[in-house]
C-alpha positions as CSV (number, residue, x, y, z in Angstrom):
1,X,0.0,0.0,0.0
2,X,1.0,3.5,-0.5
3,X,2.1,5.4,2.1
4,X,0.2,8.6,3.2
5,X,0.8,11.9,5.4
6,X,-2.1,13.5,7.6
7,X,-2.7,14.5,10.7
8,X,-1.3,12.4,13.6
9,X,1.8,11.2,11.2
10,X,4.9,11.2,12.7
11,X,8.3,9.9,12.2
12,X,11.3,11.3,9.7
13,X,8.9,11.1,6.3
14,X,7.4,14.1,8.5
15,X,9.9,15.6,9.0
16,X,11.1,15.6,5.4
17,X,7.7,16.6,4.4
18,X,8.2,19.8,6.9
19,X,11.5,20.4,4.9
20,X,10.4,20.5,1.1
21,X,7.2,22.6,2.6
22,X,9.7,25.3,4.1
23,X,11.8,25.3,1.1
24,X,8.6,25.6,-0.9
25,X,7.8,29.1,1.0
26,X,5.6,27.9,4.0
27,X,7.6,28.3,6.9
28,X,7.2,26.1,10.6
29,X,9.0,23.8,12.9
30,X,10.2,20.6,11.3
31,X,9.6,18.6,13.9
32,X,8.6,15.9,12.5
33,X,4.7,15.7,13.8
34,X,2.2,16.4,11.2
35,X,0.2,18.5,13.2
36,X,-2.4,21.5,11.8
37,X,0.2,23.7,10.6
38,X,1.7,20.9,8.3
39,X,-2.0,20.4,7.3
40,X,-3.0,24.0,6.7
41,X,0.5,24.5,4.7
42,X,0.0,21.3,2.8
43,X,-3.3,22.7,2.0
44,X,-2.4,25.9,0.3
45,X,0.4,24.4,-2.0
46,X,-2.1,21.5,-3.0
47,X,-4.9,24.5,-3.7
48,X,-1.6,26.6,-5.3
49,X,-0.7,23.3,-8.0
50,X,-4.4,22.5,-8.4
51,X,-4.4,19.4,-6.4
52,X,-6.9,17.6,-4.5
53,X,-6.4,20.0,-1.6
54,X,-7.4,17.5,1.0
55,X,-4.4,18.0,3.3
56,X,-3.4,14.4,2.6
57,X,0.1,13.6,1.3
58,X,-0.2,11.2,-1.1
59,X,2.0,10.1,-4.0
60,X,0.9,13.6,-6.6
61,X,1.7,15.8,-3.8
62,X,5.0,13.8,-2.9
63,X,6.4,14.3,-6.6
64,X,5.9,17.8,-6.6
65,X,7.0,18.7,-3.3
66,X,10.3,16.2,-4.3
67,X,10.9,17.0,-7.7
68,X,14.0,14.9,-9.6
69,X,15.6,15.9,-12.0
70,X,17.8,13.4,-14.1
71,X,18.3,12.5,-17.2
72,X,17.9,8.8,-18.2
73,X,20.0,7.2,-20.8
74,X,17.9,5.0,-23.4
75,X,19.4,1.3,-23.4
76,X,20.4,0.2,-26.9
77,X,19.0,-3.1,-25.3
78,X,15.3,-4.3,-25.2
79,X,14.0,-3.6,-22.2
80,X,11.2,-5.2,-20.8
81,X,11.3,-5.3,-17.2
82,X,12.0,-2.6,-14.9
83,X,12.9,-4.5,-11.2
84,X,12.9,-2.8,-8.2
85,X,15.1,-3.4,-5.2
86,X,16.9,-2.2,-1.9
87,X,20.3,-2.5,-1.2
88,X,19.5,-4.6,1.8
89,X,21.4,-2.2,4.1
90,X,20.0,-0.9,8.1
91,X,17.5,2.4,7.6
92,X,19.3,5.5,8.2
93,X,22.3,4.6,7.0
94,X,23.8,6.2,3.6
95,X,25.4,3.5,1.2
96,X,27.1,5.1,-1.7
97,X,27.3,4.0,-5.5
98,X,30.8,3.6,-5.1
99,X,30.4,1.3,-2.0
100,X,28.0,-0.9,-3.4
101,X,30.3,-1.6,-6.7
102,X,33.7,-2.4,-4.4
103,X,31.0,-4.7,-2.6
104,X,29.7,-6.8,-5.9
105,X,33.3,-6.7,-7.2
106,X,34.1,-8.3,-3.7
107,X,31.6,-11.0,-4.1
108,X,33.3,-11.4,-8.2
109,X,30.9,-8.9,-10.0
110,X,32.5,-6.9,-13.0
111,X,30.5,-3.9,-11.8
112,X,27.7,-2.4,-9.4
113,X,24.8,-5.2,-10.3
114,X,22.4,-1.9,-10.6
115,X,21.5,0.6,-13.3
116,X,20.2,3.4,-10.9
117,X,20.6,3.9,-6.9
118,X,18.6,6.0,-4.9
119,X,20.2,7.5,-1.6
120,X,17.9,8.5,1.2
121,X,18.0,11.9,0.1
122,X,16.1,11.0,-2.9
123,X,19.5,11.4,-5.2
124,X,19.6,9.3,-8.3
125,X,23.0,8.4,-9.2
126,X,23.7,6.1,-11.8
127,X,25.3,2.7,-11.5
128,X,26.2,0.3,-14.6
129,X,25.7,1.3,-18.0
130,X,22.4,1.0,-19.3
131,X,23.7,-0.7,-22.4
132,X,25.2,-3.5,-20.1
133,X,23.4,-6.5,-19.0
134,X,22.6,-5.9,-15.6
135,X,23.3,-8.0,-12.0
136,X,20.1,-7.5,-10.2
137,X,17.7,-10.5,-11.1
138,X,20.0,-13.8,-11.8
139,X,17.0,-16.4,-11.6
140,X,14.6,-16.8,-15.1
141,X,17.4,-14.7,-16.9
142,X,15.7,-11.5,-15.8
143,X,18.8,-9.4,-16.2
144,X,18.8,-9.6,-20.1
145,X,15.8,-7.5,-21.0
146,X,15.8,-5.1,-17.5
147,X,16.9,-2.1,-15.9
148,X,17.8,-2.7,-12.4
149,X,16.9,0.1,-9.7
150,X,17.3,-0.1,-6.3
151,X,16.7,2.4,-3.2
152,X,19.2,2.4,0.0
153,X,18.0,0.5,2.8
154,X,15.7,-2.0,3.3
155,X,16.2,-3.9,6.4
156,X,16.0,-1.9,10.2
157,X,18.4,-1.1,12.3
158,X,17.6,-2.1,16.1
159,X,20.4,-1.6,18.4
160,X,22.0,-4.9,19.7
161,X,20.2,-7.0,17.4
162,X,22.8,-9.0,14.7
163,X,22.7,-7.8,10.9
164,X,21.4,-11.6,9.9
165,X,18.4,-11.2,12.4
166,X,16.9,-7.4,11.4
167,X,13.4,-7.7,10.6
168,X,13.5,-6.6,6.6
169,X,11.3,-3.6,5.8
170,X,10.2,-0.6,3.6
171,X,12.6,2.0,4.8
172,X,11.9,4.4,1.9
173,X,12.3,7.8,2.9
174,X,9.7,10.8,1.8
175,X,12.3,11.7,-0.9
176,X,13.4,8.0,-2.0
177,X,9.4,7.5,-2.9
178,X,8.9,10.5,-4.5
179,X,12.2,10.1,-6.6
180,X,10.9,6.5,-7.4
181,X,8.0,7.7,-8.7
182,X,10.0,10.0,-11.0
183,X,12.6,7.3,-12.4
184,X,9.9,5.3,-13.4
185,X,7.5,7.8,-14.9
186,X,10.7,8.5,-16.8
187,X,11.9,4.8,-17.8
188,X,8.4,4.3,-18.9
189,X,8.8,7.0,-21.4
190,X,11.7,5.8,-23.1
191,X,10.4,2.0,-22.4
192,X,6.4,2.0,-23.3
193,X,6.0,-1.6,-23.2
194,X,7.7,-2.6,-19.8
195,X,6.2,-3.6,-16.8
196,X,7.3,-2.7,-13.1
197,X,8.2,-5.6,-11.3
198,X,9.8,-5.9,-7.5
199,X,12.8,-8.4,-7.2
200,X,10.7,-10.8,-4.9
201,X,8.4,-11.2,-8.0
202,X,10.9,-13.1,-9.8
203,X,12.3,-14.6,-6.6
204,X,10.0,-15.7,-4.0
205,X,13.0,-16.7,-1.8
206,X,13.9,-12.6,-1.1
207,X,11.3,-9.8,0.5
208,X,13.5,-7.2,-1.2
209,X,12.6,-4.2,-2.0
210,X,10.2,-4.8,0.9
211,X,7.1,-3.6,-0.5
212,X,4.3,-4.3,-3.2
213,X,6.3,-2.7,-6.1
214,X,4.0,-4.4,-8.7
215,X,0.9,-2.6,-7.1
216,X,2.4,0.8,-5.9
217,X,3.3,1.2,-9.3
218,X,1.0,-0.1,-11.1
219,X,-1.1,3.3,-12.6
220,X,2.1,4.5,-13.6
């Protein structure tokens, strides 16, 4: 299921929310509470972009409070699949491009097994070339025809508790969902015909990315 902001939200996809809001010209206290200020200011800038001005945050008013922009490179290969994961890594913790290559080329990758990362900041960098068969879906021979994207995080981060025994979850920050969003609006533009898949679809043995990719996506 999608995830919405209202009133009695809290939590840091609050207080990210608060954030864009400010920088958008509606100043308060980002404290992470969506309280009736966050409402009221949530409100106008729906009314202001001719949105459903409900005072719910939902995914139209995420991707225009987030906007990202990047340019995608078309793939001189069919493309057919675009599969969604997580890096697999504890939430709140940053995990560059550059780590997650020297970590696949640990375990005897060529390259980062990815096409496109997405930090918790809701930066896309890019990761293998488009034009390369990516490392993202071994089982069924999914990698041929897809693009591989994956957002940083995907498994929580409880003091105390071993790596190996974190409870897996959707640790997608405010602006990792709304630059989702974007990525795939775009892919779908230079790929018509592919279909939004998460990794788990193709590999029942995994939970990643940790979320229904298949039906967040799906009016996309």
């Amino acid at each position: 299921m999608t995830t919405i902001y209202k009133v009695g939200s809290r939590g840091e996809g609050v207080k990210m929310l608060q954030q864009a809001l400010c920088k958008a010209g509606y100043p308060m206290i980002c404290d992470g509470i969506y309280g009736t200020v966050t409402r009221d200011a949530v409100v106008e800038f729906q009314r202001k972009h001719h949105l459903v001005s409900d005072g719910i945050v939902g995914p139209a008013t995420i991707a225009l409070l987030l906007p990202t922009v990047f340019r995608l490179k078309k793939s001189k290969r069919t493309i057919r699949e675009i599969i969604i994961h997580c890096t697999d890594t504890p939430e709140g913790r940053d995990y560059t491009v550059d780590q997650i290559r020297a970590d696949h080329k640990r375990q005897g990758w060529s390259d980062i097994g990815y096409h496109y990362v997405i930090y918790r900041n809701g930066h896309i960098e890019n990761g293998r070339d488009v034009d390369l068969i990516g490392a993202h879906c071994q089982k069924g021979g999914h990698n041929t025809y897809s693009i591989g994207v994956a957002y940083v995080g995907g498994c929580e981060n409880k003091p105390g508790v071993p790596y190996e025994k974190q409870t897996r979850k959707d640790t997608r920050t405010l602006a990792q969902k709304a630059a989702l969003m974007k990525i795939i609006e775009d892919l779908h533009r230079l790929y018509p015909d592919a279909k939004v898949y998460g990794h788990h679809d193709f590999d029942p043995g995994k939970q990643c990315p940790c979320f229904n990719a298949r039906t967040e996506y799906a009016s996309l």
